[in-house]
C-alpha positions as CSV (number, residue, x, y, z in Angstrom):
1,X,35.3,40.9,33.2
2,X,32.2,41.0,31.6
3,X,31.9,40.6,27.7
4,X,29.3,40.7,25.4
5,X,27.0,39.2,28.2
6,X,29.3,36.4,29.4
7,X,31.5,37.0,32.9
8,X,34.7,35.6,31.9
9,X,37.1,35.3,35.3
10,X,40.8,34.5,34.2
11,X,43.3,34.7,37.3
12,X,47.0,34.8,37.2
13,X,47.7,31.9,38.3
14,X,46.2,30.2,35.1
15,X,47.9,32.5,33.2
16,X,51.1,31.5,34.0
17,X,50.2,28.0,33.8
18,X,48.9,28.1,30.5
19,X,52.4,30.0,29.5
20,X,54.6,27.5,31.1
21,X,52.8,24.3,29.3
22,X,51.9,25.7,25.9
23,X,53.9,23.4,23.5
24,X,55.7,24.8,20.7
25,X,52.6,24.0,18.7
26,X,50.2,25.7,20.2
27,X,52.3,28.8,19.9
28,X,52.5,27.9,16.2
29,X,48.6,27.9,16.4
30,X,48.2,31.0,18.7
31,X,50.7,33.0,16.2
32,X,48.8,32.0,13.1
33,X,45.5,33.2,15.4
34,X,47.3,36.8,15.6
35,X,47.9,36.6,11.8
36,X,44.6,36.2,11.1
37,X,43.2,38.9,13.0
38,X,46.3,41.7,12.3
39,X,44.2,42.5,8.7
40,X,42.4,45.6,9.9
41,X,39.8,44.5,7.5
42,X,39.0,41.2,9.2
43,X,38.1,43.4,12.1
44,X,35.5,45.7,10.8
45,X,34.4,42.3,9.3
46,X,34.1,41.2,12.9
47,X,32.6,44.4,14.5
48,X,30.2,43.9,12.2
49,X,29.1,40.4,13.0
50,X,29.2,41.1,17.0
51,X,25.9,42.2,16.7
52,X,24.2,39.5,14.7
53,X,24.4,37.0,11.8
54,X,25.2,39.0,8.4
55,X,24.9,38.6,4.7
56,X,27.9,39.0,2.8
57,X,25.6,42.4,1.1
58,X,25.1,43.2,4.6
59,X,28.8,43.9,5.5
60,X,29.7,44.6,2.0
61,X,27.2,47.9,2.8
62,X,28.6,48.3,6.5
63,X,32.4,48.4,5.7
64,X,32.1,49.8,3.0
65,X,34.5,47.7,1.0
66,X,33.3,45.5,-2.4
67,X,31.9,42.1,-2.2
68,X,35.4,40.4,-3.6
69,X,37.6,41.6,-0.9
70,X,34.5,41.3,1.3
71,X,33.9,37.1,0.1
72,X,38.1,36.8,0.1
73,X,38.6,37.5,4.1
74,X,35.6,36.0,5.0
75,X,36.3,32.6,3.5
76,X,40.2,33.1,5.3
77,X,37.8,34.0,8.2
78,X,35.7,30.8,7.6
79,X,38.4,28.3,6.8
80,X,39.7,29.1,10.2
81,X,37.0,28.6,12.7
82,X,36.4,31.9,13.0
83,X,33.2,32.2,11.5
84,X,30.4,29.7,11.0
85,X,28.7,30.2,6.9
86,X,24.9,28.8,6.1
87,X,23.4,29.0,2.9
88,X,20.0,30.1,3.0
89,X,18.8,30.7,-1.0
90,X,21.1,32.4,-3.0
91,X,22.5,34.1,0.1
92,X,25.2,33.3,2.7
93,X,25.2,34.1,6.1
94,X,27.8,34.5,8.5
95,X,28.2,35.1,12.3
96,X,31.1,34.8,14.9
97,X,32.2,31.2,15.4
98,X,34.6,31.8,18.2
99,X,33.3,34.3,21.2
100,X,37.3,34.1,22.3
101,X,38.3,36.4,19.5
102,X,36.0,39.0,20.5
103,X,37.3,38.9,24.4
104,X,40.5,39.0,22.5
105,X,40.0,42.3,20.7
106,X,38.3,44.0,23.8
107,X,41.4,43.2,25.9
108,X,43.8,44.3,23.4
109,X,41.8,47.4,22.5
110,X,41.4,48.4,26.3
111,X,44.8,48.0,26.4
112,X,46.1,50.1,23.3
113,X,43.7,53.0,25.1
114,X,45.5,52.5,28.5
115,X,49.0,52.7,26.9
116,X,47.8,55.7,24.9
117,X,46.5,57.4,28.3
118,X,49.4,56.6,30.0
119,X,51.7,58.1,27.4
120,X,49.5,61.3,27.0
121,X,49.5,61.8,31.0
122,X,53.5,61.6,30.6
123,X,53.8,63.9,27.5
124,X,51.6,66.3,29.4
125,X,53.5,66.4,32.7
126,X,57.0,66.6,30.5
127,X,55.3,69.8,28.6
128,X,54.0,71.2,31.8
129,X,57.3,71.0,33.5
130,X,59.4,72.7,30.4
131,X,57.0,75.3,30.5
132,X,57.2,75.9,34.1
C-alpha cells in the first residue's frame, strides 16, 4: 500500500502476531487511540493538516468551526502525540505528529466504502430479483 508517499507492506502473518502478544495494556492504549479519533471534528482537523503545517486561523477558516472548539481538540490532539505545536510569534502551528493515524483513516475509510459497495451490490440484486 502506498500512502501519502510512503509504501507501507503489512502481511498477515504480523498481523496475527501482533494480536496474539498485545498485552492488555496496549489494548488499553490502542482503544484510547480510537477515542481520540471517533470525534468527527478531530478528523477534518486532520484532513486538514495532511497537506501541510497549519495555523490554528488556518483550520479555524478550513473547517469552518470557531477558534475555541478549534484550540480545544487540537490541544486533546496535542497532548496525545498526535500532533506536534511550535510557536512562531503570536501564532501556533501545528502538523501531524504520527503518519500511522493517517494510514489508519485511509484503511478504515477504504473500508467503510467497500462495505457500502458491497451492501449496494446486494440491495440491488434483492430489488432486481423482486421485480423480476
Amino acid at each position: 500500500m502506498i500512502v501519502m508517499g510512503k509504501t507501507i507492506t503489512i502481511s498477515e502473518d504480523e498481523v496475527k502476531k501482533w494480536n496474539l502478544n498485545m498485552p492488555d495494556e496496549m489494548l488499553e492504549a490502542v482503544s484510547n487511540r480510537f477515542k481520540l479519533l471517533s470525534e468527527p471534528m478531530r478528523l477534518r482537523i486532520l484532513r486538514v493538516l495532511c497537506e501541510r503545517e497549519r495555523t490554528v486561523q488556518d483550520i479555524v477558516k478550513e473547517v469552518n468551526a470557531s477558534q475555541a472548539n478549534i484550540s480545544k481538540h487540537l490541544a486533546l490532539m496535542h497532548d496525545n502525540g498526535v500532533v506536534h505545536r511550535r510557536k512562531e510569534g503570536l501564532k501556533c502551528y501545528y502538523r501531524i505528529a504520527d503518519d500511522s493515524i493517517i494510514f489508519a483513516c485511509y484503511l478504515i475509510s477504504k473500508s467503510v466504502v467497500e462495505n457500502l459497495q458491497d451492501r449496494l451490490s446486494w440491495i440491488q440484486k434483492v430489488n432486481s430479483n423482486l421485480t423480476a
